[in-house]
C-alpha positions in Angstrom: 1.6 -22.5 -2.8 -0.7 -23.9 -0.4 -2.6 -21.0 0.7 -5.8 -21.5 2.4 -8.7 -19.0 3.5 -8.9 -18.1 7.4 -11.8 -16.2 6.8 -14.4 -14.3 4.9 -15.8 -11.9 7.2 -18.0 -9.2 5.5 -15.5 -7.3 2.9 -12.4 -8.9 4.4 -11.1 -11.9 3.3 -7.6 -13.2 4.7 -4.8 -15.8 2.8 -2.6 -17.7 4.7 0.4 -18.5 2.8 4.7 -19.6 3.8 4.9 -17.3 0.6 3.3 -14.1 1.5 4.8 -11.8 -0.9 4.9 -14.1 -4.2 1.0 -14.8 -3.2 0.2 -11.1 -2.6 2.6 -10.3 -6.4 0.2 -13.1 -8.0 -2.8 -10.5 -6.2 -1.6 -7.3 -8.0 -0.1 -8.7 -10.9 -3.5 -10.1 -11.7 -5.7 -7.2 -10.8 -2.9 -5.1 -13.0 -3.5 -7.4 -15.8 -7.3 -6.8 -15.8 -7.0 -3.2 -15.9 -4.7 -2.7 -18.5 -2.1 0.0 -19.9 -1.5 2.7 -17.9 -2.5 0.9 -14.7 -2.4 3.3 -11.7 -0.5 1.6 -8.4 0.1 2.6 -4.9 2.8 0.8 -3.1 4.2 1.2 0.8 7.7 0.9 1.7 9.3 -1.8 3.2 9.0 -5.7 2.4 6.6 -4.3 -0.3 9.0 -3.7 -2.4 9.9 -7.7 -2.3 6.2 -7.9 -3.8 6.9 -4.8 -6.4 9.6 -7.0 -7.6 7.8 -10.4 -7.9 5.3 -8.1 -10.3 8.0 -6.8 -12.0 9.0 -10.6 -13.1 5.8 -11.7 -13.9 4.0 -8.9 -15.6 4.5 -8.1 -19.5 7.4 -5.6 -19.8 4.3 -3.6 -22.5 2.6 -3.3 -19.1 5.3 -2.7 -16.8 6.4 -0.3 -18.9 2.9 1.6 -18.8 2.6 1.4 -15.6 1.9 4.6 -13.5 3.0 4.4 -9.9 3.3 5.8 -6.5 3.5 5.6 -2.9 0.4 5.3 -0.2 2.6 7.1 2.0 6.1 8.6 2.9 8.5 10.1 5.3 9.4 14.0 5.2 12.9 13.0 4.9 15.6 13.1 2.2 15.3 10.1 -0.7 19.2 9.3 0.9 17.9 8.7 4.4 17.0 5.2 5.4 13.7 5.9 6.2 12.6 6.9 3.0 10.5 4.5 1.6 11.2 6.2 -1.8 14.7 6.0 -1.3 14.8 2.0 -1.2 13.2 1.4 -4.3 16.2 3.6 -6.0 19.4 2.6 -3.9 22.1 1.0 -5.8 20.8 -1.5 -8.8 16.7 -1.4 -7.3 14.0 -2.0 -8.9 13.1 1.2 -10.6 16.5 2.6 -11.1 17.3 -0.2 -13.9 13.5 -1.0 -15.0 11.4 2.7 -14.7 7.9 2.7 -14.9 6.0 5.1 -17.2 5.5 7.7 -14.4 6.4 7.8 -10.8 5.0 10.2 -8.3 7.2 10.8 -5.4 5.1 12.1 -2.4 7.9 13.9 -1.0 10.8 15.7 -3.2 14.3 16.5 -1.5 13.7 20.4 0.5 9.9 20.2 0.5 8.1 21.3 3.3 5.1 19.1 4.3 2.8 22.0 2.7 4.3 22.4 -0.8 4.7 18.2 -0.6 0.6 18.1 -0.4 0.0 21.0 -3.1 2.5 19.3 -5.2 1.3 16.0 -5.3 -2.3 16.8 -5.2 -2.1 18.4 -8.6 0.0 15.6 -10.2 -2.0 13.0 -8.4 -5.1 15.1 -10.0 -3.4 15.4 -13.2 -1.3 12.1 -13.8 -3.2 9.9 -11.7 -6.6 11.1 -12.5 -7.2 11.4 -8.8 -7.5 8.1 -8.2 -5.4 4.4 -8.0 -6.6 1.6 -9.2 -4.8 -1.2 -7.3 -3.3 -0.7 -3.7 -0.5 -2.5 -1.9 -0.5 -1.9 1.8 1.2 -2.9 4.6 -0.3 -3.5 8.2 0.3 -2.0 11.3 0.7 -3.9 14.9 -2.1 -1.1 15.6 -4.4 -1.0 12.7 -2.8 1.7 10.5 -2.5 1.5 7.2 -0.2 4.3 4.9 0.1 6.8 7.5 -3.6 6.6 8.9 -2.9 5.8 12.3 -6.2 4.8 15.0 -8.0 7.9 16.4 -5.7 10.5 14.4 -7.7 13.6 12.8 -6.6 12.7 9.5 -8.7 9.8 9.3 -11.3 12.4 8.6 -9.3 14.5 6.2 -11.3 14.9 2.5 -8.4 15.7 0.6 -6.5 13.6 -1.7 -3.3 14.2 0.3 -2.2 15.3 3.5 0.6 15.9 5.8 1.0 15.0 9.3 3.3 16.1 12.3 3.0 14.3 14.9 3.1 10.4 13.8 3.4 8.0 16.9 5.8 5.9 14.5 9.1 7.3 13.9 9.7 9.7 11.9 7.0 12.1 12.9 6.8 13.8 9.9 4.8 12.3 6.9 2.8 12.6 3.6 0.1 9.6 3.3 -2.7 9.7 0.9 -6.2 9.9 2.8 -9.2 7.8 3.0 -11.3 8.6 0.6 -8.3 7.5 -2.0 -7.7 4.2 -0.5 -11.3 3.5 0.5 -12.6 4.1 -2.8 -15.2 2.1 -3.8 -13.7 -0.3 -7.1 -10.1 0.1 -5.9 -8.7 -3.4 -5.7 -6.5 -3.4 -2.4 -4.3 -6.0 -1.0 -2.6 -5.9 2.1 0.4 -8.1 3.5 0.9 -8.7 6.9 3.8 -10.4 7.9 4.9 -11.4 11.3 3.1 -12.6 15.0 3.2 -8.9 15.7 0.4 -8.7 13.4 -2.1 -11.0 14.8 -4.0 -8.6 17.1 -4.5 -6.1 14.0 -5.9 -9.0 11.7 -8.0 -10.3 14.5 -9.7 -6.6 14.8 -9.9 -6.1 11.1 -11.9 -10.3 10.7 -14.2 -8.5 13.6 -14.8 -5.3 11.7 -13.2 -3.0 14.5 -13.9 0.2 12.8 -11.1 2.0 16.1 -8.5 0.7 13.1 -8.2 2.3 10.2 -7.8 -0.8 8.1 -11.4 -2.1 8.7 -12.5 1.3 7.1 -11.2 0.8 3.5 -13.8 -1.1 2.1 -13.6 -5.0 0.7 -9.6 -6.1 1.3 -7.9 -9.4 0.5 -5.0 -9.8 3.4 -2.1 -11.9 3.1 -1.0 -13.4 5.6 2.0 -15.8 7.0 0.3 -16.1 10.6 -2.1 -19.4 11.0 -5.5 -18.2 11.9 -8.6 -20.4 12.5 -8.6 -22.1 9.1 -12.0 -22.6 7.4 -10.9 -23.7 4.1 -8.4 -24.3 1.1 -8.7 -21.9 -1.9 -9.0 -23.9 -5.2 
């Protein structure tokens, strides 16, 4: 596909790829593989759901159909609203409409208020999930954020599982994001995909271990990329 390494920098390594999402679905479907049935996955919204569906094709319908999933992060909206990243994975023929997981964990139901949201999912997260993921899809922000941790927020020091937040400097203000010590644990396998020039500033930052963005705090990352970067070598 070739995709060639722009850089190993401490726990950060970056891919850069013209096929960023069937790279970063080979990434997930991979690390699904080695964990098993009953895989636990977080996914974003967006063009992560053109990865979610890559996976879908390539991994064993036993696994897909053990698979426990649910989102890093999500809008207090209704599931009908476009900015729901819930709602695209279920509009029309989607993805999980005609081929359901095993479980699915919405972060946000239709009528919750951000404070039964986090007490719900905390419990089934607990419960379902185990309290933990075990492979991470994210997406990155033109600042650094990743889910809904956005640079210099208080959440980034939240210690719960889950948590709500009111006043997001992205559109819509109101959101559910799981918290840092979820998507920084240590043994989660996380991939993020960064699409776009828009993105080069935040991937520059994260190579340089600029701890001001949220992204450089989750521990070791694999990025995919479609931006050139200074290229160091080809992966085998």
């Amino acid at each position: 596909m070739g995709v060639k390494e722009a850089g190993r920098v401490a726990d950060v390594t970056v891919l850069v790829t013209a096929r960023p999402l069937e790279v970063a679905a080979g990434l997930v479907s991979e690390a699904l593989q080695r964990v098993g049935a009953g895989a636990r996955l977080g996914i974003p919204g967006g063009s992560a759901l053109g990865v979610l569906r890559l996976v879908r094709e390539s991994l064993a319908p036993e696994l897909w159909s053990t698979l426990r999933l649910t989102w890093v992060d999500e809008r207090l909206v209704p599931v009908s609203d476009a900015a729901s990243n819930r709602g695209d994975a279920f509009h029309g023929g989607s993805l999980l409409k005609t081929q359901p997981v095993a479980l699915e964990l919405p972060l946000v139901l239709d009528g919750e208020n951000a404070a039964s949201a986090v007490a719900r999912t905390t419990q089934r997260f607990a419960e379902d999930f185990g309290g933990a993921l075990d492979v991470a899809l994210l997406g990155l922000g033109e600042d650094g954020h990743v889910a809904s941790l956005f640079p210099g927020h208080a959440l980034l020091a939240s210690q719960g599982v889950v948590a709500a937040l009111q006043d997001s400097p992205k559109p819509p203000s109101g959101r559910v994001t799981l918290t840092l010590p979820v998507l920084a644990r240590p043994g989660l396998e996380r991939i993020i995909v960064a699409l776009g020039s828009g993105k080069r500033e935040a991937l520059m930052r994260l190579m340089a271990g600029d701890e001001t963005i949220p992204a450089s705090r989750l521990g070791k990352v694999t990025v995919v990329t479609d931006q050139q970067l200074a290229s160091k070598r080809e992966t085998p």
